[in-house]
N, C-alpha and C positions, 0 to 999 in steps of 0.2 A: 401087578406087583413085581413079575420077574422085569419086566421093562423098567420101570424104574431104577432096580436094583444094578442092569446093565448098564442103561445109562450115568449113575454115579460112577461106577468103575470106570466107564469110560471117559467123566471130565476127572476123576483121580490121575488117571493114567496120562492124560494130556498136562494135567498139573506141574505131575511129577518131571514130566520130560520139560519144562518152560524154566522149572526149577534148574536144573542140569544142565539146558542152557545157559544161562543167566552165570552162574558158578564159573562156568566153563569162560566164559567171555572176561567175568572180573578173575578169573586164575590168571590168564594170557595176559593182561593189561600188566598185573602183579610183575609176570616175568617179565613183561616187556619194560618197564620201569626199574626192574633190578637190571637190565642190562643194560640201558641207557645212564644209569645212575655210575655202574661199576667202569662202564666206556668213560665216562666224564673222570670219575675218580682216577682210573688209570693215564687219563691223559694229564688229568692237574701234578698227579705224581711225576708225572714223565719232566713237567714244565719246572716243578719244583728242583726234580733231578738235577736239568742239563741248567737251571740257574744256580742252584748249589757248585757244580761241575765249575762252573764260568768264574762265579764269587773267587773258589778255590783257585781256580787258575791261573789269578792275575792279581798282585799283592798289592789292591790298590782300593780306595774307599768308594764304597757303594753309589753314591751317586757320583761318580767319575765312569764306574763302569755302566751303568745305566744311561747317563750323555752318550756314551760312544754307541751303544747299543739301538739307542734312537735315531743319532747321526746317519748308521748305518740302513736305517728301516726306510728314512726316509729319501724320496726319490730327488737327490741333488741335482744333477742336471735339471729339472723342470722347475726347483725352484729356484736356480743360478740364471734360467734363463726369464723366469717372471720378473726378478731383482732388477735384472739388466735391462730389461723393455720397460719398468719402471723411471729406471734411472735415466733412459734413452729417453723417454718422452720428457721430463721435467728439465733434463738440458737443452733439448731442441724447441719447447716453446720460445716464443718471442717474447712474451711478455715476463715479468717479474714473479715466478712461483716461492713463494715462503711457509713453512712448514714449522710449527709452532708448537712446543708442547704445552701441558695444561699450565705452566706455569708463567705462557707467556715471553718463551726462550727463545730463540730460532734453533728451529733442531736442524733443518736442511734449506739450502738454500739455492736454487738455479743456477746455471751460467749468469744470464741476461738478470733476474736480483743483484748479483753481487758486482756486476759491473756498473749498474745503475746506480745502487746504495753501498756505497763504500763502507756504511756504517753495518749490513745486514751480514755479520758475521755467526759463525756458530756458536749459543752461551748468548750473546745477544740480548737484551729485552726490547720487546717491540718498542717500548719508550723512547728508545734512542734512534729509532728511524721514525717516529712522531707518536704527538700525544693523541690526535684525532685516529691513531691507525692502532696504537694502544684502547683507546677508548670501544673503538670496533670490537677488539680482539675478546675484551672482556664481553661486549654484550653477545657474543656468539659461544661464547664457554659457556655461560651462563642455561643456554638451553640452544635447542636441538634445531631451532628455528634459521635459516642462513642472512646473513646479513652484507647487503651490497650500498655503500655508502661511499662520497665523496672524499677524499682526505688530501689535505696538502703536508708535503714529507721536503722539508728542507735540506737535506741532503745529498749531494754536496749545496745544487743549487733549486730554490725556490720552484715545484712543482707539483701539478695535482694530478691525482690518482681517482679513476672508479677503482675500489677496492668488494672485490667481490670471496668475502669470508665463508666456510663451512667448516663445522666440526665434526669429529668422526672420534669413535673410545679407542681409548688409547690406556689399555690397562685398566686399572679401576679408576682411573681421569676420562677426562677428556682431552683432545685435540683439537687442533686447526690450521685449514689451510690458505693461504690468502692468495688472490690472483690478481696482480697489479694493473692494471691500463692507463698508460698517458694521456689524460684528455688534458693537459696544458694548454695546447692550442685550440682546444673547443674553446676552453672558460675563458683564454684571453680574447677571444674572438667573437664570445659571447659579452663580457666588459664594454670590449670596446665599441660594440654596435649601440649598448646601451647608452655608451658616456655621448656616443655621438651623434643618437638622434636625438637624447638631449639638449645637446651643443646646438644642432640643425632650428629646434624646433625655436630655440631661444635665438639664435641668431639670423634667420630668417624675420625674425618680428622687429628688430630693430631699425633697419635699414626701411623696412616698411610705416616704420613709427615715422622716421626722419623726411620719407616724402610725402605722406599726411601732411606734417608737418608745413613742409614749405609749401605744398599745394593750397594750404589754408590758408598760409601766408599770402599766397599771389592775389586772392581776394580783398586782399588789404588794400590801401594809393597809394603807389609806391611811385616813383620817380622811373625812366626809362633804366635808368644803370641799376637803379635797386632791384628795378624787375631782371636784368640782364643775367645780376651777381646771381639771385635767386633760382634763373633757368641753369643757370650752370653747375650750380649746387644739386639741382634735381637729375638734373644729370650725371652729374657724380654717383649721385647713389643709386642710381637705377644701373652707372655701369658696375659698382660696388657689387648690386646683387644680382646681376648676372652671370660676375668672376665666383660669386659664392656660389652659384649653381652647376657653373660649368668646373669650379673646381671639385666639388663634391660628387658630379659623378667621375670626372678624369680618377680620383681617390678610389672608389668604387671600383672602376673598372681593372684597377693598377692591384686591386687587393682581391680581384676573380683572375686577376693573371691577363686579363683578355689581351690586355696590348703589351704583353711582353715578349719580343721578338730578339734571339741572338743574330740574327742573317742579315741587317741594316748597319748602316757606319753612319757617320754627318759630319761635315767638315765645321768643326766649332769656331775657325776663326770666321769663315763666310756667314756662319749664321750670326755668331758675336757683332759683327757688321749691320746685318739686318734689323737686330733690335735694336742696338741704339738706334739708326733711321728712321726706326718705327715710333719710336721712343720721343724725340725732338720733333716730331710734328704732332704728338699729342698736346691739348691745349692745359693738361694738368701737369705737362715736365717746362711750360715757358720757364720758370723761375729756377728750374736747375740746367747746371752746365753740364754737359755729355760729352765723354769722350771715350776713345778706341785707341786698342792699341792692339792687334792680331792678325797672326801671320794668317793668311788663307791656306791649307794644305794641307790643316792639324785635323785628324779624323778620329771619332772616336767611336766607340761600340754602341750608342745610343741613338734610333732612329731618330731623323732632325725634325719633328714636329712634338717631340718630348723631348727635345735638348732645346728647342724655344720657349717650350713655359717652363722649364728651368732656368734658365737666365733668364727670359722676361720677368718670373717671378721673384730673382736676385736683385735684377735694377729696382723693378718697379718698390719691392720693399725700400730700398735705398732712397728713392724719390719720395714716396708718400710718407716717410717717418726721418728724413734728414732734416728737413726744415728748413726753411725762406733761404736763397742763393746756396744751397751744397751743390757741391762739384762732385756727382762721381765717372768715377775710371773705370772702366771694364777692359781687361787685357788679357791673354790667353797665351800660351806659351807650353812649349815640349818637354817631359820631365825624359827621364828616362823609362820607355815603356810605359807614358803616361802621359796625360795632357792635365794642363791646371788653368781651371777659369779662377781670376780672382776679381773681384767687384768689391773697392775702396770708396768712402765717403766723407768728405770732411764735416758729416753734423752731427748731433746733439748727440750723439752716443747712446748705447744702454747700457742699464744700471747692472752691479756684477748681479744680485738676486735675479734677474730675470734672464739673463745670461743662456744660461744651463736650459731654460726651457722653451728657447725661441724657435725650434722643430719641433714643437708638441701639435700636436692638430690643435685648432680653435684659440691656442694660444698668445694671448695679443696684453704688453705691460699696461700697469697705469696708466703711461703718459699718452699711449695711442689707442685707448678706449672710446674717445669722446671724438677719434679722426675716423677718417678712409680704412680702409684693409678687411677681411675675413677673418683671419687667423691661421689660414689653413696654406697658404703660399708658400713659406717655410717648409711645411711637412711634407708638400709634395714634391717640391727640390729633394728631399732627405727619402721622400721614399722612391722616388726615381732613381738617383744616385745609386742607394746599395742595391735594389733591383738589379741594376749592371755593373754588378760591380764594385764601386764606385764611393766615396765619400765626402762630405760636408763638414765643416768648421764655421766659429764663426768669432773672430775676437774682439774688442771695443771697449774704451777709455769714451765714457762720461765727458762729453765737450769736447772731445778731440775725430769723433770717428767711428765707424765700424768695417771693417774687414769680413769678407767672407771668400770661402777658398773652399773650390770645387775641384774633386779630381777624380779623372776617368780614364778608365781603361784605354791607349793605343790601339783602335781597330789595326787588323793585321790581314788585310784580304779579302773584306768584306765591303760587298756595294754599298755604294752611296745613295743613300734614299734624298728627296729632295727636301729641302727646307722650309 
């Protein structure tokens, strides 16, 4: 009984002291919260002080003194120099950066935009530098997704753009930035490969139709001269599409650059010489008159093996579409700083509508559809020519004629390649 008795007292006594702890631990917390509390209070007071202090000290309305106050807190150097490395990059890109508020404005606009787009002014709407680059602009406000699309922007002059759009908040809007790329000479490059295989595929089949044609024919009874007219005709067109082959890659190669060289000259009246020669013993110029009329000596910046199927391509147009007895003149002569091939005809002219398009590739009017020719002999005149330099005309009156007039740069020091 007495053990019992002691052992209670002694879990009392353990009780009490756990008790007394416990007290002891939430008294200390107590104090420490009142002094963390009155530390705070004191410091709010202090803040309220030296901003009462300030208010009072400057007879000026509260949020003027509050701007200046934050002006001051914040570290200007670092952000003068963020601004400035912003600013440095969006002028030294190359291509076109345009910066667009929600509404569609130009807010900022590049070096390289504004010398581009004359129209990409600050205030601006995208409308006015195009409706396809407008159209972008919305579908990229619209949500948060980036948008990289094609766009043709006429300003000043007819051009297409990758336009590569994102947007970014801007307040409680949104924003957008757009980054311009010239791909003009892709898309035209890409046109014109399509217009001209094309061209290739459909006139490749023709010239193929037409000696079918007469091949079938020669199984026919024909008379020795019928047979005669008939092998000459076949041969016509067999050389027809070989100039169409051989001009098609000469084109080719002239548009990879491969055969363009500044470091050759040719002396234009020697070669001027040479084609007609070559010219008058063909048995497709009997019925035209050929003549010459050039100095030997005239040299010009164009290697002499593409200054021959440029005039070759000038006469022979002249032969094959002048008509029964023309007479044409090929003469060559010194401009100042300049040489001029002219190649005159007195046939059937062409009409002013077809005029304008007689350099086009493939190019060939009504009335010499159902004849001789490619289409493409003009254009490679036309693209040789500015290659070096150099340009082409060509003028004619209907029943009277055609004119064309070629002029090229005065080589000035440069060897003479042979012809």
């Amino acid at each position: 009984m007495k053990n019992r008795i002691d052992l209670g007292r002694g879990q009392g006594r353990a009780w009490h002291a756990g008790v007394v702890v416990a007290l002891t631990l939430i008294v200390a917390a107590l104090i420490a919260a009142v002094v963390v509390l009155a530390v705070h209070v004191v410091r709010l007071r202090a803040e309220r002080h030296e901003a009462a202090a300030l208010l009072n000290a400057r007879d000026e309305p509260l949020a003027v003194t509050i701007g200046r106050e934050l002006r001051q807190r914040v570290p200007r150097e670092e952000l003068a120099a963020t601004l400035f490395s912003r600013e440095a990059v969006l002028d030294a890109a190359p291509s076109p950066v345009v910066v667009f508020d929600g509404g569609g404005h130009v807010r900022r606009a590049n070096n390289a935009a504004r010398a581009a787009l004359p129209a990409c002014v600050e205030g601006a709407h995208a409308a006015a530098l195009g409706q396809e680059l407008a159209a972008a602009l919305v579908d990229v406000l619209q949500g948060p997704a980036p948008v990289d699309r094609e766009v043709v922007i006429d300003d000043p002059v007819r051009r297409t753009f990758q336009a590569h759009l994102r947007s970014h908040p801007d307040g409680d809007a949104r924003g957008a930035v757009a980054v311009l790329v010239d791909v003009t000479s892709s898309v035209d490059f890409r046109e014109a490969r399509r217009l001209f295989s094309a061209a290739v595929s459909h006139e490749l089949r023709t010239p193929l139709a037409r000696i079918l044609g007469l091949v079938e024919t020669l199984s026919l009874p024909q008379t020795e001269a019928e047979r005669d007219d008939l092998i000459v005709l076949i041969e016509r067109e067999i050389d027809n599409m070989r100039r169409l082959v051989d001009e098609m890659l000469l084109l080719a190669a002239l548009d990879r650059g491969d055969l363009v060289s500044s470091a050759e000259s040719s002396d234009a009246g020697a070669i001027a010489h040479d084609v007609i020669d070559e010219r008058r013993a063909r048995r497709s110029a009997r019925d035209t008159v050929l003549t010459v009329d050039a100095v030997r000596g005239l040299h010009v910046a164009v290697p002499g093996r593409l200054l021959e199927v440029v005039i070759g391509n000038i006469v022979d147009n002249a032969v094959r579409h002048g008509g029964s007895g023309t007479s044409v003149a090929l003469a060559v002569r010194g401009l100042a700083g300049e040489v001029e091939v002219v190649i005159a005809d007195d046939g059937v002219g062409i009409a002013p509508e077809h005029l304008p398009h007689v350099f086009e590739r493939f190019y060939r009017g009504e009335a010499s559809r159902a004849g001789p020719g490619t289409g493409l002999g003009l254009s490679v005149v036309k693209h040789i020519a500015e290659t070096y330099g150099g340009r082409v005309s060509a003028d004619s009156t209907p029943g009277t004629g055609t004119t064309v007039r070629l002029v090229l740069p005065e080589a000035l020091g440069l060897p003479t390649s042979g012809s």
